[in-house]
C-alpha positions as CSV (number, residue, x, y, z in Angstrom):
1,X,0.0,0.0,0.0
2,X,1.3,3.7,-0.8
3,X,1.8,6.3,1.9
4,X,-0.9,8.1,-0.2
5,X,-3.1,5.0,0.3
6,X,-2.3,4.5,4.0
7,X,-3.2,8.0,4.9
8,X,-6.1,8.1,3.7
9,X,-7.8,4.5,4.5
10,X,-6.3,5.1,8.1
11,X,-6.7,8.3,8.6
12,X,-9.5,9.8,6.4
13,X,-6.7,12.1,4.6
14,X,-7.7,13.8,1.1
15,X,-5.3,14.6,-1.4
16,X,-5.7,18.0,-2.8
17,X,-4.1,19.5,-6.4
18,X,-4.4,22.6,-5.1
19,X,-0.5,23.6,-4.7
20,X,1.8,24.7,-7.8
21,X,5.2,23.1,-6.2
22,X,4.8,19.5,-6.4
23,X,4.8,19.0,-2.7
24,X,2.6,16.0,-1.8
25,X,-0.1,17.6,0.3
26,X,-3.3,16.4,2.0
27,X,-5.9,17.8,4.4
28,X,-6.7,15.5,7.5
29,X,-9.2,16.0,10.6
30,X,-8.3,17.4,13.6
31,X,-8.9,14.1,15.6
32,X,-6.8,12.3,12.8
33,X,-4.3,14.7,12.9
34,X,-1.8,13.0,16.4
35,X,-2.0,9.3,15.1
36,X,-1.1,10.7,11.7
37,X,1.9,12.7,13.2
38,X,3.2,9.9,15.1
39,X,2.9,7.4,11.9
40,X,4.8,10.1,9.7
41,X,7.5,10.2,11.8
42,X,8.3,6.4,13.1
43,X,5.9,4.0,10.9
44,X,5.8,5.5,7.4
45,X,8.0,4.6,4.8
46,X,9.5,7.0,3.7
47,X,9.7,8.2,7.4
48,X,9.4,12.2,8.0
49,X,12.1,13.0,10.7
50,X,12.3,16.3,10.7
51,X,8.6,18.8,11.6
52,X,10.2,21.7,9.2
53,X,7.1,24.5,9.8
54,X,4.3,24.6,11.3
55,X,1.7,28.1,10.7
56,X,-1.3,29.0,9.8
57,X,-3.5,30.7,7.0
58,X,-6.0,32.6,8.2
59,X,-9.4,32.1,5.5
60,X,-11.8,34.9,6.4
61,X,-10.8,37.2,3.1
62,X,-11.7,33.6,1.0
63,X,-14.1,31.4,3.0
64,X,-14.2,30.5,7.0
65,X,-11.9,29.7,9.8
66,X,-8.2,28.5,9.5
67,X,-6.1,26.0,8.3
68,X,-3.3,24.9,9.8
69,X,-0.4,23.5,7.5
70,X,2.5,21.1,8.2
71,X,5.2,21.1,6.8
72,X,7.6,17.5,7.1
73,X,10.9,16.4,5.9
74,X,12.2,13.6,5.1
75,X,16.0,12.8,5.1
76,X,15.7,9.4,3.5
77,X,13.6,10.4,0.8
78,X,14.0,13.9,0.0
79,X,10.9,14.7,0.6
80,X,8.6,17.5,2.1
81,X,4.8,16.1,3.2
82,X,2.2,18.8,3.4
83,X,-0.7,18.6,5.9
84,X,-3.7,20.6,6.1
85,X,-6.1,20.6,9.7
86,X,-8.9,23.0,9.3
87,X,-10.3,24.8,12.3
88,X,-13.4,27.3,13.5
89,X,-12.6,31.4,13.2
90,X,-14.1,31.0,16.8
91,X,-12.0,29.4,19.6
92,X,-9.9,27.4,17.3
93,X,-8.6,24.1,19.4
94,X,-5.9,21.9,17.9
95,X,-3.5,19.4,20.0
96,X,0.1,19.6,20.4
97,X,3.0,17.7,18.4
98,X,5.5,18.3,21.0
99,X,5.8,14.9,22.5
100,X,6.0,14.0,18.5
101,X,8.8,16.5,17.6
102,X,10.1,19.3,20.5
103,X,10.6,22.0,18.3
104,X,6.7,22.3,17.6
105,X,7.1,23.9,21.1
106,X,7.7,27.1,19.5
107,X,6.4,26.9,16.5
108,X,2.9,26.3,18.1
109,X,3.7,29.0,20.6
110,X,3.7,31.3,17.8
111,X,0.5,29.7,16.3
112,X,-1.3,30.8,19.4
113,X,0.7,34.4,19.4
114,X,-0.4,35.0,16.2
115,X,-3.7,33.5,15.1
116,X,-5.5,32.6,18.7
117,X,-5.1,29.0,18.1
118,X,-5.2,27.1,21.1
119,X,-2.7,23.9,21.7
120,X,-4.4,21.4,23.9
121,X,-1.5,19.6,26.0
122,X,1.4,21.8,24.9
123,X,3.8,22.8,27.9
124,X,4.2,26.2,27.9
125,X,1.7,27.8,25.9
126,X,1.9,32.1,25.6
127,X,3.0,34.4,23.7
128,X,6.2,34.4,22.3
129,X,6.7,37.1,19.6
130,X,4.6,39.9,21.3
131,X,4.0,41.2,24.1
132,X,2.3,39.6,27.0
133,X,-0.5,43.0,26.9
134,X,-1.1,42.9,22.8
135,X,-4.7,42.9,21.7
136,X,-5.3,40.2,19.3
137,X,-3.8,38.3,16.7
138,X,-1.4,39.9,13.8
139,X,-2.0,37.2,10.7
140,X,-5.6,37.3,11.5
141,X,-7.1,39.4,9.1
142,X,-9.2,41.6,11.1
143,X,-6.1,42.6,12.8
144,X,-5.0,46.4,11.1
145,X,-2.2,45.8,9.2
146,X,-0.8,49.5,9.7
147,X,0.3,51.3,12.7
148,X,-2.0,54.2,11.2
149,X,-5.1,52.0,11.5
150,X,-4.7,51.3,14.7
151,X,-5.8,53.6,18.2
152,X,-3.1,55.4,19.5
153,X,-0.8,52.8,21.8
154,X,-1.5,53.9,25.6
155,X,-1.0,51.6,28.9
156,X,-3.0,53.0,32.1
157,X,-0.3,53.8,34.7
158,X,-1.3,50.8,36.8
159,X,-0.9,48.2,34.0
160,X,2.4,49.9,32.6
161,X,4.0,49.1,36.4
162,X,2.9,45.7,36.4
163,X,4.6,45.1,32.6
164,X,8.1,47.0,34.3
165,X,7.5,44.6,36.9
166,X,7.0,41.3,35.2
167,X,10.8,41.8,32.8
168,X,12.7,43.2,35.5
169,X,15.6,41.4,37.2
170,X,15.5,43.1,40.8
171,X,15.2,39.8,42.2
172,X,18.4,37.0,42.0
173,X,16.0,33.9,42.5
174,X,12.3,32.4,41.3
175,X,9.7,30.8,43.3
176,X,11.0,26.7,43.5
177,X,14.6,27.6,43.3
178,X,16.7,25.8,44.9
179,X,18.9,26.6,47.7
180,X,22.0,28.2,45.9
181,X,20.6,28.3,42.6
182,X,20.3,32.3,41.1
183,X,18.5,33.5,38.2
184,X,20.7,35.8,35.8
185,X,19.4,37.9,32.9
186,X,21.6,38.0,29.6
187,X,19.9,40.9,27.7
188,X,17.8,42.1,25.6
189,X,20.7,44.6,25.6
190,X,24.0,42.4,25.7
191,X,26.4,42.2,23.6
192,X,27.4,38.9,23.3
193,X,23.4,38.2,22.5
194,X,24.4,39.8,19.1
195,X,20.9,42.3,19.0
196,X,17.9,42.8,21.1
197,X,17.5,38.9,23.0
198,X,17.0,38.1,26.2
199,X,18.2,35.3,28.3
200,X,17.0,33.4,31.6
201,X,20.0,31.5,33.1
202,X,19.5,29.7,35.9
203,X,22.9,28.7,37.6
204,X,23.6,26.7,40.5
205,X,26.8,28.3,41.4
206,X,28.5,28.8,37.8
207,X,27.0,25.7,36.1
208,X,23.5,26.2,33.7
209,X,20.5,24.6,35.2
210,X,18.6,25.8,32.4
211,X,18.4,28.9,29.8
212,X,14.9,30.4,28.7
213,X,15.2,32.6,25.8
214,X,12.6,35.5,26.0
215,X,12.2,37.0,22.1
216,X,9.8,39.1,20.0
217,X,11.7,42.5,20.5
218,X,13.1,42.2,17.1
219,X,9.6,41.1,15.5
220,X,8.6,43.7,12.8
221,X,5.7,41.7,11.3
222,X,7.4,40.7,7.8
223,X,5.1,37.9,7.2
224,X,2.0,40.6,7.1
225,X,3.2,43.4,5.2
226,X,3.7,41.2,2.4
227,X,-0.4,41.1,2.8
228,X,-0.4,44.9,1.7
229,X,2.8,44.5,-1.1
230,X,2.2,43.3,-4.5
231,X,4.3,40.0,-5.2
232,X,7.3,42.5,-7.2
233,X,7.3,45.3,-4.3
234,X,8.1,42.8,-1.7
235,X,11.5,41.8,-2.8
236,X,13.3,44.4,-0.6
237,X,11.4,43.0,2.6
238,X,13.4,39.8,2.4
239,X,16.6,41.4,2.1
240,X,16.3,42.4,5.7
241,X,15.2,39.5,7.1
242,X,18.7,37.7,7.9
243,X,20.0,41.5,7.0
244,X,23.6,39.8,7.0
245,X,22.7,37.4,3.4
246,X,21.5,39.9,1.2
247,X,20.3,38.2,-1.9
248,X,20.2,35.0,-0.6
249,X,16.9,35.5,1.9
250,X,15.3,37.2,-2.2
251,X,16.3,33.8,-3.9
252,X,13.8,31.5,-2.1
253,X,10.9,34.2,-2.5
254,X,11.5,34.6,-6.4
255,X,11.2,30.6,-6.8
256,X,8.4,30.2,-4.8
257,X,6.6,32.5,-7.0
258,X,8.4,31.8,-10.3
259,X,6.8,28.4,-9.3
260,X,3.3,29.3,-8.6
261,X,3.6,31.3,-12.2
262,X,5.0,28.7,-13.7
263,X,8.3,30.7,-15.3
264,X,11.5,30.1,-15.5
265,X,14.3,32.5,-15.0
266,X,16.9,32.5,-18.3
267,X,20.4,30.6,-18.0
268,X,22.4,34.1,-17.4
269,X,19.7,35.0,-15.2
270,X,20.4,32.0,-13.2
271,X,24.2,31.6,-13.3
272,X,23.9,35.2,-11.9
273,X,21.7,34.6,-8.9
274,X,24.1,31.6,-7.8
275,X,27.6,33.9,-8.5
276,X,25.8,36.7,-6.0
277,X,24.2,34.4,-3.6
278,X,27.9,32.9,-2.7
279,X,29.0,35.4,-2.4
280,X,26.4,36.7,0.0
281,X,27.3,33.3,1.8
282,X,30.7,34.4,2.1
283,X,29.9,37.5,3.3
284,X,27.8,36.4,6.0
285,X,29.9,33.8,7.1
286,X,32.8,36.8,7.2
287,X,30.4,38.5,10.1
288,X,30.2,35.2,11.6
289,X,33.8,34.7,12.0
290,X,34.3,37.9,13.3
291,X,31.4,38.2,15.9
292,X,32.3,34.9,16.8
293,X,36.1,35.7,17.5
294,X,35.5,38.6,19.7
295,X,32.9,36.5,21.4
296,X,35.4,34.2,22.3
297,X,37.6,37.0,22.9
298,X,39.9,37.5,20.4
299,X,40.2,40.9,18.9
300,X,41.9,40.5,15.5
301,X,39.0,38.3,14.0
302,X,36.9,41.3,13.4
303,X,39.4,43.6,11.6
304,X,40.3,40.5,9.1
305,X,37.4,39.8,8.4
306,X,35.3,43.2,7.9
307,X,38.3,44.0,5.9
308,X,37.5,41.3,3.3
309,X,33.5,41.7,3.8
310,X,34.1,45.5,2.9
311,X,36.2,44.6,-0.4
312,X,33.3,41.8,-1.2
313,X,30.7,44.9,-0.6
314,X,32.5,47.0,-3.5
315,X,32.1,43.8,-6.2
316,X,28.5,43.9,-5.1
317,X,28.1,47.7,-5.0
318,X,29.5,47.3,-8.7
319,X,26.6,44.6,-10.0
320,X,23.7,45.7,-8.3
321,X,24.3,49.1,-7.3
322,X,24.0,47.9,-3.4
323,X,25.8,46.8,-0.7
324,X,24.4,45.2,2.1
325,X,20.4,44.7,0.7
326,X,20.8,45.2,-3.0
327,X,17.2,43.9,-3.9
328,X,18.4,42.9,-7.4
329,X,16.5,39.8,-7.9
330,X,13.5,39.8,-10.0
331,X,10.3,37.5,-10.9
332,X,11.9,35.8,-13.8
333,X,15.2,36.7,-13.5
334,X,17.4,39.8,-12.0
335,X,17.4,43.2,-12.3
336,X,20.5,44.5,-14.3
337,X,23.0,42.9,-16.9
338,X,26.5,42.7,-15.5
339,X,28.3,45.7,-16.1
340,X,31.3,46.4,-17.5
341,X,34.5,45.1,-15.2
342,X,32.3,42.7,-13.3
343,X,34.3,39.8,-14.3
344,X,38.1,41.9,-13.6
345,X,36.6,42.8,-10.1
346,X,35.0,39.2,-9.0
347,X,38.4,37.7,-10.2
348,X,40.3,40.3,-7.9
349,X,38.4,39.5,-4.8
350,X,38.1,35.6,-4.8
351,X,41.8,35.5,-6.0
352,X,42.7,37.0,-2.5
353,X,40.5,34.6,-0.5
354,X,42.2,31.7,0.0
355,X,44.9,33.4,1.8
356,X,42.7,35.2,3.9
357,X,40.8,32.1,4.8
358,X,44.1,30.7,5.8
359,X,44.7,33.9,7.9
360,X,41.4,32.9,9.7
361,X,42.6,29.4,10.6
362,X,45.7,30.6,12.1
363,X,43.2,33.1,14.3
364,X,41.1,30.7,15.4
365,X,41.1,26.8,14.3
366,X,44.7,26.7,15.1
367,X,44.9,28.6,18.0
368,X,45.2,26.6,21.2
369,X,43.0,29.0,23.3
370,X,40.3,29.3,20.6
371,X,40.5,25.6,20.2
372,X,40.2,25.2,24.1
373,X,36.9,27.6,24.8
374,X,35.6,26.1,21.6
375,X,36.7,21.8,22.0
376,X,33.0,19.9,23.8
377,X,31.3,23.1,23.9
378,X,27.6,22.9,22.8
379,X,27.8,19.8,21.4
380,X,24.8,18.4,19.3
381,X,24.4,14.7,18.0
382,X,22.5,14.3,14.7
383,X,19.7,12.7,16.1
384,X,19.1,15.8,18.1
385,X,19.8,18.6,15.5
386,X,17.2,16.7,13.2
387,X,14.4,16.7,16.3
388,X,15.0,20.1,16.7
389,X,14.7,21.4,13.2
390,X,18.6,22.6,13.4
391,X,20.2,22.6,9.3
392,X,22.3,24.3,7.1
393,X,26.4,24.4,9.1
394,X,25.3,23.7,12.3
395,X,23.6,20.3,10.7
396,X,26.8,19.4,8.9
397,X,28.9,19.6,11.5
398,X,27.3,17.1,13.2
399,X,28.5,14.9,10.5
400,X,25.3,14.7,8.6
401,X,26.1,15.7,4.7
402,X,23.0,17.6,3.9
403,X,22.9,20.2,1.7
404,X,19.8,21.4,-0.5
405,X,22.6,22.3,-3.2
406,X,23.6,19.0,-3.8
407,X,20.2,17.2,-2.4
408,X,17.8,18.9,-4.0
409,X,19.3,21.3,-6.4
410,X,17.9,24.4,-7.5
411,X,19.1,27.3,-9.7
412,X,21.3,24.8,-11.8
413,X,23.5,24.0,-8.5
414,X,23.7,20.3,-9.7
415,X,26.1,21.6,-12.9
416,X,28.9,22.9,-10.3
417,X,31.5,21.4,-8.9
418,X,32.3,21.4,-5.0
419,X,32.5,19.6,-1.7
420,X,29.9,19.5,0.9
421,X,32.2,20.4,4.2
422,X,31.1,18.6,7.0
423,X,32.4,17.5,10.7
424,X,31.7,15.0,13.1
425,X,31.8,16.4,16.8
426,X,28.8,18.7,16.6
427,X,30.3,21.4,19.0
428,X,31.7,24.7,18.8
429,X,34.8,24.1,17.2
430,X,33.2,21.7,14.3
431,X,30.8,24.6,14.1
432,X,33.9,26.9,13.1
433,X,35.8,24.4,11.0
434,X,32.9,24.0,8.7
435,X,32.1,27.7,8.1
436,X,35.7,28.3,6.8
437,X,35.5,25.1,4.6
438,X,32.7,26.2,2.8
439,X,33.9,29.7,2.3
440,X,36.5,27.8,-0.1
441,X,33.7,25.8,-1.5
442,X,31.6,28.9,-2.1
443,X,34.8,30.5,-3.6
444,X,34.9,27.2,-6.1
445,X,31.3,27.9,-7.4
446,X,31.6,31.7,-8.0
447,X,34.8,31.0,-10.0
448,X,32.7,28.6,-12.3
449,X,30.0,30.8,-12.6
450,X,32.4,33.2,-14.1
451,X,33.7,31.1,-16.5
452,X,30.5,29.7,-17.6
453,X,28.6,33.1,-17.0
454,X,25.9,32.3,-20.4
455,X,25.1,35.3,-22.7
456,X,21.4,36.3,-23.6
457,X,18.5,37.7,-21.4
458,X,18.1,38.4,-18.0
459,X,14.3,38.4,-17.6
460,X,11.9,35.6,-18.6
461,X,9.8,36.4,-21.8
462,X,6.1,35.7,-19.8
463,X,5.3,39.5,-19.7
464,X,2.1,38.5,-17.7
465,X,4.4,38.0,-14.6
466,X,7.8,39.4,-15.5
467,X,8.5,43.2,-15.7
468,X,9.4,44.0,-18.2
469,X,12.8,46.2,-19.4
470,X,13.5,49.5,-19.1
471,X,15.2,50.2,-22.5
472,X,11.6,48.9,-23.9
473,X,9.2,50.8,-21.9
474,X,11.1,53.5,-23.5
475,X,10.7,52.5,-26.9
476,X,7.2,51.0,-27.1
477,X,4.1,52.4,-26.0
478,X,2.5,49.3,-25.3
479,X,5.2,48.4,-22.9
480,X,5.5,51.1,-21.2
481,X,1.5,50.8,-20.3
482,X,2.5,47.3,-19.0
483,X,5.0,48.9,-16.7
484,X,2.6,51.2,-15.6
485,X,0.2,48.6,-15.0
486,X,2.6,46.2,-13.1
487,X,4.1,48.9,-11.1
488,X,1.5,50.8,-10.1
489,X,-1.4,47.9,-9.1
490,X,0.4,44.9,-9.3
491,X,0.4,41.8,-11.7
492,X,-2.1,38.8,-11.0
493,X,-0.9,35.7,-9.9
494,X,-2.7,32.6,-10.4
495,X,-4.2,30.9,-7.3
496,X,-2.6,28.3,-5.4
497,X,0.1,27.5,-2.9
498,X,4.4,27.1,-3.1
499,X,7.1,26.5,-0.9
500,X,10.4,26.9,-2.1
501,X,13.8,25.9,0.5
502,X,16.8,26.7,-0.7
503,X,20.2,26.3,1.5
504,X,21.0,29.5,3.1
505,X,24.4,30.7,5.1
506,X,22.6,29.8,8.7
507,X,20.0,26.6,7.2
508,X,17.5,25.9,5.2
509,X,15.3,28.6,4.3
510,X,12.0,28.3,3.0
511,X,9.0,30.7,1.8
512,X,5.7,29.8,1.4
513,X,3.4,31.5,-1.2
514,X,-0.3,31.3,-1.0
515,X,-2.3,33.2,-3.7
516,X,-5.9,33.9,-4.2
517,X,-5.4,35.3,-7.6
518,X,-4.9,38.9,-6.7
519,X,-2.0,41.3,-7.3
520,X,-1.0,40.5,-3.7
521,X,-0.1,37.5,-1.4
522,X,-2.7,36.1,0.5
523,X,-0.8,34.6,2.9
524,X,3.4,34.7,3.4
525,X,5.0,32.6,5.4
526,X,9.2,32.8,6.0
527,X,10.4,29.9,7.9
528,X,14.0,30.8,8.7
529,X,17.0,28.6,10.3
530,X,17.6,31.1,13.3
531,X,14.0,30.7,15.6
532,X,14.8,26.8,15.6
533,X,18.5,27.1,16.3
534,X,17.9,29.4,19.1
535,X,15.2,27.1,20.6
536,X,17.8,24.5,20.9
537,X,19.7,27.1,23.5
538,X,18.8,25.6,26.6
539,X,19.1,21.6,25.4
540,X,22.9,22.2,24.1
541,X,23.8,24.5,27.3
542,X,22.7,22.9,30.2
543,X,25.8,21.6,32.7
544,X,28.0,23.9,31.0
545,X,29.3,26.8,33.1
546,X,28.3,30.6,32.5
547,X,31.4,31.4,30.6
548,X,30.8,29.0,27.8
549,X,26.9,30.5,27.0
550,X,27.8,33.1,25.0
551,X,30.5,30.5,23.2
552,X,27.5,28.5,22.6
553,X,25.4,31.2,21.3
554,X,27.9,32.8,18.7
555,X,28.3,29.1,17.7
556,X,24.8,28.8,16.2
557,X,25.5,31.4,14.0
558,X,21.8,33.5,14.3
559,X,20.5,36.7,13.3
560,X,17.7,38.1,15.5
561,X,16.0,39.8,12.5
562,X,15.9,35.8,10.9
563,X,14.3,34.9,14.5
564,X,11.8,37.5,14.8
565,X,10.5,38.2,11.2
């Protein structure tokens, strides 16, 4: 019997064609919805081992109530599972998959924070991206989506104490506390917390009992102001979500919707999207390595490394006219042709890289003291980093080899040459020695994509969903109305649903489209590496000493703009 078979003779599942990305997808009922979970993830074959996101879509604008989507991975096949659960607008009730996977701790937190679902049987449930006092529920739609449509923010004197009261540290224990056991806050404003986190340590003298990571200060509500931008006018939102990768947060967006279109970008198009997304990678790694270093406390790190990032910032500055959030992706393909002296100025940089990375190494891999803060530090096992949703470096070096660019490639990554750097310790150290191998290994594919940099068009020929160029709209009349047309009210997308993952600096990064056939997204959701790597804080750190947190921390390699959204 297939898995499609199986789910829906056991568990009253029904496949739906609905989606545009090929993802196998099937709506179950609530009270089907555990047993199902727990077959997924230890009877099916192929077996779904990792719960990759978990959200909702809220239905009011298009019908009634919400549904609550799914999304599984699985390692042995290469597969993502889609599940569907639909629920009441009113007092929405659904029960929890933590006992199935612990990082739908989280993720089912923020289903409560920001649709009002309730999660029968889940351990901790409140809010976790705003504040303890907010009024209702963001991604619902009757929530205002502007800051103008809503009544001026005021807290009665009485309440506004009691919210000082409730984040302040005045006192150095909690009720249950043990005798000699303290409660320490690390943040929001810290800064080995690397932007605006906060930390619960509880210590028993110097050792971590536990850690409780308190976010939301960073949240900015990404996920519903694409409900207000037309599909084209949201490209520079994803820029700033992990603000450190540039390019690479627009590459997953512009697939998932070049898939729900059904377009393709052209060869050159494509070649240059992979050339400008490693070197984002490179770039963020370089902020990595030096917040890292000065975490572990040494200085030089930073003024290596910023001094490479800043040379790689002028080759980008040259293509796309930006530096840090260059929005030069398109729907169908990029922006700009390559200017004149790209190729001289990309050859220049990653000609000097190898000797920096070596400079690196000598800083840190090779230095006894970095080697010593960094050696059993953090450590994760494999079986652990796949429970709790952890990817991308911090996956590999737990010796695991997976990599969407090799796996499951994308963008024409399966024509390149290069190594998948992994390690086998899981800790700190591993951590490091992986980000500098795949520096070289992102150094290898940009010097392909030069030499096989393809001539012809940059933007796909469907005008319907493609904007179309410049030197055009200034030629012809009829384009130029097009322009007008797609600029000012947006282009129509056809209905339907896409996720796209592609392999970002810190993990797998996915975006998932829904459309209801208008000129803007129904629904957006960003499931980025950071909010599971940070969950994973407190299982990694416990029975290490205070000293090694912030180690552990700078490890992960997160961005709090990637947590928050």
């Amino acid at each position: 019997m297939s898995l499609s078979e199986e789910l829906q003779s056991r568990f009253q599942a029904q496949a739906t064609s609905l989606p545009k990305d090929a993802v196998e997808t099937y709506h179950i009922p609530k009270d089907q919805l555990t047993p199902a979970l727990r077959f997924l993830k230890h009877e099916s074959d192929p077996a779904y081992d990792m719960l990759f996101d978990l959200s909702a879509v809220d239905e009011a604008a298009r019908g009634d109530g919400l549904t609550v989507f799914y999304h599984l991975l699985s390692f042995s096949a290469n597969r993502v599972l889609r599940l569907y659960v639909s629920l009441p607008a009113v007092q929405p009730i659904i029960p929890t998959a933590c006992e199935i996977w612990p990082v739908a701790n989280w993720y089912e937190r923020e289903l409560y924070d920001m649709f009002g679902v309730d999660i029968v049987g889940h351990p901790n449930l409140r809010r976790i991206l705003m504040p303890d006092y907010w009024e209702g529920h963001p991604l619902r739609k009757d929530h205002p989506n502007r800051a103008t449509e809503m009544e001026p923010y005021r807290l009665p004197d009485e309440r506004y104490r009691r919210i000082l009261e409730s984040v302040q540290a005045d006192d150095d224990t909690e009720s249950g506390a043990g005798e000699g056991e303290m409660i320490l806050n690390i943040g929001p404003n810290h800064p080995g917390t690397h932007g605006i986190l906060r930390l619960i340590v509880q210590l028993e003298g110097e050792e971590i009992q536990d850690v409780r990571p308190d976010i939301g200060f960073h949240h900015r509500g990404a996920e519903k102001m694409a409900e207000r931008q037309t599909y084209h006018t949201y490209i520079p939102y994803t820029d700033r979500i992990d603000y450190l990768a540039g390019a690479q947060n627009e590459l997953p967006y512009v697939l998932a919707v070049e898939h729900l279109a059904g377009i393709t970008a052209p060869p050159r198009a494509q070649v240059t999207r992979v050339m400008l997304c490693e070197l984002f990678r490179i770039a963020s790694h370089l902020v990595w390595i030096a917040s890292f270093g000065h975490d572990v406390g040494a200085m030089a790190p930073p003024f290596f490394a910023f001094r490479e990032r800043e040379r790689l910032f002028d080759v980008v500055e040259l293509i796309t006219g930006g530096r840090m959030h260059p929005a030069f992706f398109r729907i169908g393909g990029v922006a700009l042709d390559l200017p004149d002296g790209w190729r001289e100025a990309v050859n220049n940089f990653i000609k000097r890289m190898p000797k920096a990375v070596e400079e690196y190494e000598s800083l840190l891999t090779r230095n006894p003291i970095f080697r010593a803060r960094t050696r059993g530090i953090g450590t994760l096992t494999t079986e652990q980093a796949i429970e709790w949703g952890v990817s991308g470096p911090n996956l590999r070096a737990c010796g695991l080899p997976w990599d969407l660019r090799k796996i499951k490639p994308y963008s024409g990554y399966d024509e390149y040459d290069f190594d998948v750097p992994t390690a086998h310790e899981g800790d700190a150290l591993a951590r490091t020695e992986v980000r500098l191998a795949e520096i070289r290994q992102s150094l290898r594919i940009v010097e392909q994509a030069m030499a096989r940099m393809p001539k012809g068009p940059i933007l796909a020929k469907e005008a319907r969903y493609a904007l179309p160029r410049k030197d055009r709209a200034l030629q012809d009349i009829e384009t130029l109305i097009h322009h007008f047309i797609a600029v000012g009210w947006g282009m129509t997308f056809p209905p339907g649903e896409s996720l796209f993952i592609t392999e970002a600096p810190k993990g797998m990064n996915g975006y998932f489209v829904v459309s209801d056939g208008t000129p803007h997204p129904y629904r957006l959701r960003i499931r980025t590496p950071s909010f599971p790597h940070v969950q994973c804080v407190p299982i990694i750190a416990r029975g290490h000493m205070l000293s090694d947190l912030i180690v552990i921390l700078g490890s992960l390699d997160y961005v709090l703009a990637d947590l928050d959204r």
